[in-house]
Backbone as CSV, one residue per row, in Angstrom:
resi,resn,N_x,N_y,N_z,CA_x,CA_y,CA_z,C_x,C_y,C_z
1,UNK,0.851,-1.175,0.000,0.000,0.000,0.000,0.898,1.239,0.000
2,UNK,0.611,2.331,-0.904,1.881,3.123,-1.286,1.172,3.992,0.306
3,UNK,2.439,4.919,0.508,2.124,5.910,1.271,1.978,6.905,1.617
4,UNK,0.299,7.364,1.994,0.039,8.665,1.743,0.735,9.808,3.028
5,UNK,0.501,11.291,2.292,1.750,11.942,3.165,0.002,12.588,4.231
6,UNK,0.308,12.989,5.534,-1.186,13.361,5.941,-1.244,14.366,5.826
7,UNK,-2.413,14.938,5.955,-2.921,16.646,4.921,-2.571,17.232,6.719
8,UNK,-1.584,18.467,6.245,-1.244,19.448,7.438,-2.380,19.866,7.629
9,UNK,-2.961,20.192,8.974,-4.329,21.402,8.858,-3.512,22.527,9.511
10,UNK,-3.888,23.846,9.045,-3.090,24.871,10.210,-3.612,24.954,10.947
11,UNK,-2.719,25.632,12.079,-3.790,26.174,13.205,-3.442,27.744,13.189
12,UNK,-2.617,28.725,12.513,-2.868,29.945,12.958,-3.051,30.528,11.422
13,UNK,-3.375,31.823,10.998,-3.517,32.681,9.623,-3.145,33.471,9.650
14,UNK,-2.964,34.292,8.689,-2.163,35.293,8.832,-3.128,36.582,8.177
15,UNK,-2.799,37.857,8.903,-4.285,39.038,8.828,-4.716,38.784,7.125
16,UNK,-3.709,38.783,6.630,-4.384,38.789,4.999,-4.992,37.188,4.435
17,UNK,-4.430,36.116,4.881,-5.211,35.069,4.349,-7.110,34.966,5.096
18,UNK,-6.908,35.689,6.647,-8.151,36.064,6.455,-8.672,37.483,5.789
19,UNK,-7.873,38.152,5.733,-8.652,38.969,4.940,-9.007,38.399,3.806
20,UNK,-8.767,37.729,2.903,-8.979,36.748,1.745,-10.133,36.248,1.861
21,UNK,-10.416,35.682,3.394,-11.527,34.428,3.476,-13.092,35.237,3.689
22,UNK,-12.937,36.796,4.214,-14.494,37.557,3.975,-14.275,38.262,2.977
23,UNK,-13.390,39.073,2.263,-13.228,39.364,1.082,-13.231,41.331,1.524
24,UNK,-12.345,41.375,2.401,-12.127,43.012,2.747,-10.648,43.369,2.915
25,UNK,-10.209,44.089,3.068,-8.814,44.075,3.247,-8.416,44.064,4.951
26,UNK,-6.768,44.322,4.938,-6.044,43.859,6.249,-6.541,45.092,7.651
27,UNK,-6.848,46.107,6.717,-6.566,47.579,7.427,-7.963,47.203,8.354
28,UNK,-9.004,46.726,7.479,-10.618,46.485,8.146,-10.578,45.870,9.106
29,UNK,-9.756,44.543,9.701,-9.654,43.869,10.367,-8.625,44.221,11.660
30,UNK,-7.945,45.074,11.150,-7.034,45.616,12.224,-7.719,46.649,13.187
31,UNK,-8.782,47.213,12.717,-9.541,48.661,12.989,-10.478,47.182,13.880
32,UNK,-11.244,46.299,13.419,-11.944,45.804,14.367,-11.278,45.232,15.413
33,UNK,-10.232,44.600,15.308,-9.456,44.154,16.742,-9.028,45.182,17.546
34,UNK,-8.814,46.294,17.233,-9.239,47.451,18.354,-10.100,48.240,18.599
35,UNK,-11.429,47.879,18.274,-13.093,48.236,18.292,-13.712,46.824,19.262
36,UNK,-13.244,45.726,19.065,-13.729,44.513,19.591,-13.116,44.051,20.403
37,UNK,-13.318,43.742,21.990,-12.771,42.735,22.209,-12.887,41.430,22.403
38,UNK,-13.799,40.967,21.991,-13.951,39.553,21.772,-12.769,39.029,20.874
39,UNK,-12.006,39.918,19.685,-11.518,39.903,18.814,-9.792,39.853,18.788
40,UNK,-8.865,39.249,19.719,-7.672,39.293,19.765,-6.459,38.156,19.706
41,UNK,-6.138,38.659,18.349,-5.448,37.387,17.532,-4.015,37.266,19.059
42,UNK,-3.055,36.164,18.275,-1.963,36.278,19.046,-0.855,37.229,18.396
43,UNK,-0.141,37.461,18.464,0.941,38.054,17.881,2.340,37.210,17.719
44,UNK,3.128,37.004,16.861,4.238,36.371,17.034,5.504,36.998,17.439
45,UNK,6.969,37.016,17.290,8.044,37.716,17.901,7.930,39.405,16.702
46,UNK,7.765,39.128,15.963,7.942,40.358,15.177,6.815,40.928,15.140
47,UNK,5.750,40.903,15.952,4.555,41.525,16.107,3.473,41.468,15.094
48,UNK,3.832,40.528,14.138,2.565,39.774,13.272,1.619,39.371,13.832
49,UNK,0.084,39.467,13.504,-0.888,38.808,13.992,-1.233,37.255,13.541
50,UNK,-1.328,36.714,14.526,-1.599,35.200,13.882,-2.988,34.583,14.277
51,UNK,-4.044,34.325,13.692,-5.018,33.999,13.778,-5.463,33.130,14.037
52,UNK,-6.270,32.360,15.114,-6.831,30.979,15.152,-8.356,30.744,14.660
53,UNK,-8.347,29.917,14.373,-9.524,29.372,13.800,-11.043,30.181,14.896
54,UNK,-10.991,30.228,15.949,-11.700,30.755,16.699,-11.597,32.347,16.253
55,UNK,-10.187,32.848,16.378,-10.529,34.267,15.702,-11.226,34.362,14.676
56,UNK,-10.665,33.955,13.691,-11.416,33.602,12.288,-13.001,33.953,12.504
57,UNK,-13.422,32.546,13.207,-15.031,32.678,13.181,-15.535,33.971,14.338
58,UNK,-15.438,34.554,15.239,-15.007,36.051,15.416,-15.292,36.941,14.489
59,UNK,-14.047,36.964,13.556,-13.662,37.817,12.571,-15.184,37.459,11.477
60,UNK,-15.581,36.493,10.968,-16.766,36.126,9.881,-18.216,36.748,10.739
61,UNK,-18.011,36.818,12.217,-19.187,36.899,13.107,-19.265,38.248,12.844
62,UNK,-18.577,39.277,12.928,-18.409,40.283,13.144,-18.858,40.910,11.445
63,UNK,-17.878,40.701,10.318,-17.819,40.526,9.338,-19.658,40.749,9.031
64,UNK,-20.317,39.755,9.234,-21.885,39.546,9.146,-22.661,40.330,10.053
65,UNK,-22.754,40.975,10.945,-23.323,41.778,11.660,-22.951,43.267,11.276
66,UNK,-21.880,43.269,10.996,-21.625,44.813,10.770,-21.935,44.771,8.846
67,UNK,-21.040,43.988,8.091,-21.649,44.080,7.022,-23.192,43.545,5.893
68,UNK,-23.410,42.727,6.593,-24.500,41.824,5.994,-26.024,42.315,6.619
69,UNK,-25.703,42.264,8.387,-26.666,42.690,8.796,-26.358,44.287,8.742
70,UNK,-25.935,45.059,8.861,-25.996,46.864,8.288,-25.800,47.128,9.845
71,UNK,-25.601,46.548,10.888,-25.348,47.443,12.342,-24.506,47.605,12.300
72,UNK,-24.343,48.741,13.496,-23.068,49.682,13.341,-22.028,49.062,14.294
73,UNK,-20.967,48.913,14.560,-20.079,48.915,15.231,-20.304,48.466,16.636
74,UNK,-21.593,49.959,17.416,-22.043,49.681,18.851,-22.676,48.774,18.484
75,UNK,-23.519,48.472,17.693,-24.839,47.930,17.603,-24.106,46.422,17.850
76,UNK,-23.184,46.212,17.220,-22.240,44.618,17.026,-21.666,44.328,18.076
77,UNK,-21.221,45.328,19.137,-20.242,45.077,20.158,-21.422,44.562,21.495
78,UNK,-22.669,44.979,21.016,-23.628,45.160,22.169,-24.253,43.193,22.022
79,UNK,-24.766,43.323,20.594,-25.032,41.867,20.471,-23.924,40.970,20.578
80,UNK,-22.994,41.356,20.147,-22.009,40.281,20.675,-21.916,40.069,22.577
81,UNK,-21.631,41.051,23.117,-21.900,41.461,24.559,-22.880,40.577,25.032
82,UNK,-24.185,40.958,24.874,-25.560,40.760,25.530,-26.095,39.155,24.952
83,UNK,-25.767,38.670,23.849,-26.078,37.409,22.881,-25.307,37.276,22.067
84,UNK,-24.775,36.638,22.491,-22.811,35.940,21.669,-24.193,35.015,21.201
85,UNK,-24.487,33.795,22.229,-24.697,32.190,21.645,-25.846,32.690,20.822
86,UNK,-26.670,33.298,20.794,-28.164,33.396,19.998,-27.354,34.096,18.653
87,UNK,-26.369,35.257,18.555,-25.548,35.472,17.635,-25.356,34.566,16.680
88,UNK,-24.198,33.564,17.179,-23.224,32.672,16.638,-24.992,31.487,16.222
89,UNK,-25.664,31.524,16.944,-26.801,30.437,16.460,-27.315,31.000,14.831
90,UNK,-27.845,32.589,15.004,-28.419,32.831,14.019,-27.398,33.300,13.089
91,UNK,-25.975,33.106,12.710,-25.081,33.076,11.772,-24.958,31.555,11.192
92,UNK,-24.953,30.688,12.273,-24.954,29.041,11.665,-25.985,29.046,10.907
93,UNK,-27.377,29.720,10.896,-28.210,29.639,10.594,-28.134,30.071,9.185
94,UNK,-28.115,31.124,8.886,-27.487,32.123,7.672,-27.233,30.907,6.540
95,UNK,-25.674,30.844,7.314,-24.797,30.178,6.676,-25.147,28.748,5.755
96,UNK,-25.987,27.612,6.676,-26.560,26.793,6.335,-27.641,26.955,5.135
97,UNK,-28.047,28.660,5.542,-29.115,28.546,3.996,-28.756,29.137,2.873
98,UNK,-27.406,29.976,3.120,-26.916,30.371,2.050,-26.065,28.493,1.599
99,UNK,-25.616,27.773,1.988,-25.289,26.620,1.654,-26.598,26.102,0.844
100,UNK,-27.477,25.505,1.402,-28.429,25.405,0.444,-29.151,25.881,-0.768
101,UNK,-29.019,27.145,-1.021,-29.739,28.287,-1.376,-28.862,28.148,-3.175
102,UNK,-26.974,28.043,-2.602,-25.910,27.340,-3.988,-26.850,26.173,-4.147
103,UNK,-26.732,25.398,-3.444,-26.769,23.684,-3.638,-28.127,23.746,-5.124
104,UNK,-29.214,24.002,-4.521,-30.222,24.549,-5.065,-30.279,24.960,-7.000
105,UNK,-29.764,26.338,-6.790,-28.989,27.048,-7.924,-28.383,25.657,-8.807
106,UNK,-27.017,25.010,-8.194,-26.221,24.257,-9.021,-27.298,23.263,-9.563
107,UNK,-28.356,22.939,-8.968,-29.109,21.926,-9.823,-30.005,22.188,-10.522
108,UNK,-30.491,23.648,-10.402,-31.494,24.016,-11.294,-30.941,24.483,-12.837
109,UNK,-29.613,24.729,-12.369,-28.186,25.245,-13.390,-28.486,23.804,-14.421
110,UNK,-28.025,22.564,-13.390,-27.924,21.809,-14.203,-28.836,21.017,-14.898
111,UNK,-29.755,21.369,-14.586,-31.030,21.368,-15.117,-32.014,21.377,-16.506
112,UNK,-31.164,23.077,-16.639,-31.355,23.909,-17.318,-30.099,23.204,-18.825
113,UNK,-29.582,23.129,-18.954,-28.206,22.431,-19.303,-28.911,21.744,-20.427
């Protein structure tokens, strides 16, 4: 049996590969980690931010409340504050129907074909 090499997963990111993953730049994300504190990556020796997967989803939480849902800043710091879990519930939520919502599309696409 030949042998396979095992798939690395990371564990930290770096400000721009998430900036990549909501689709805003580095500067946006830097301005919210000192607007938020729920929001604080680690830093490495040269004062790079390094991101964990928990920041990340943070960073997408935030990302969706301030941009998707249109609240402002307070408005995000307060729901995050007052209802993190009902938050993070009604983003899984989102998320799951924008998942479906493609799934959907790709078959009516292919459908159409």
């Amino acid at each position: 049996m030949p042998y396979k090499k095992p798939k690395i997963e990371k564990i930290f990111f770096t400000i721009g590969e998430v900036a990549d993953m909501i689709g805003e730049n580095s500067s946006l994300i830097r301005y919210w980690e000192n607007q938020f504190d729920a929001l604080k990556p680690n830093k490495n020796k040269k004062g790079n931010r390094l991101f964990s997967k928990s920041d990340i989803e943070t960073v997408k939480l935030i990302h969706y409340l301030v941009k998707e849902r249109g609240l402002t800043l307070k408005g995000a710091k307060q729901k995050l504050k007052e209802n993190r879990n009902e938050t993070i519930n009604n983003y899984e939520i989102v998320k799951r129907l924008q998942s479906i919502k493609d799934e959907l599309i790709g078959i009516r696409d292919g459908m159409d074909e």
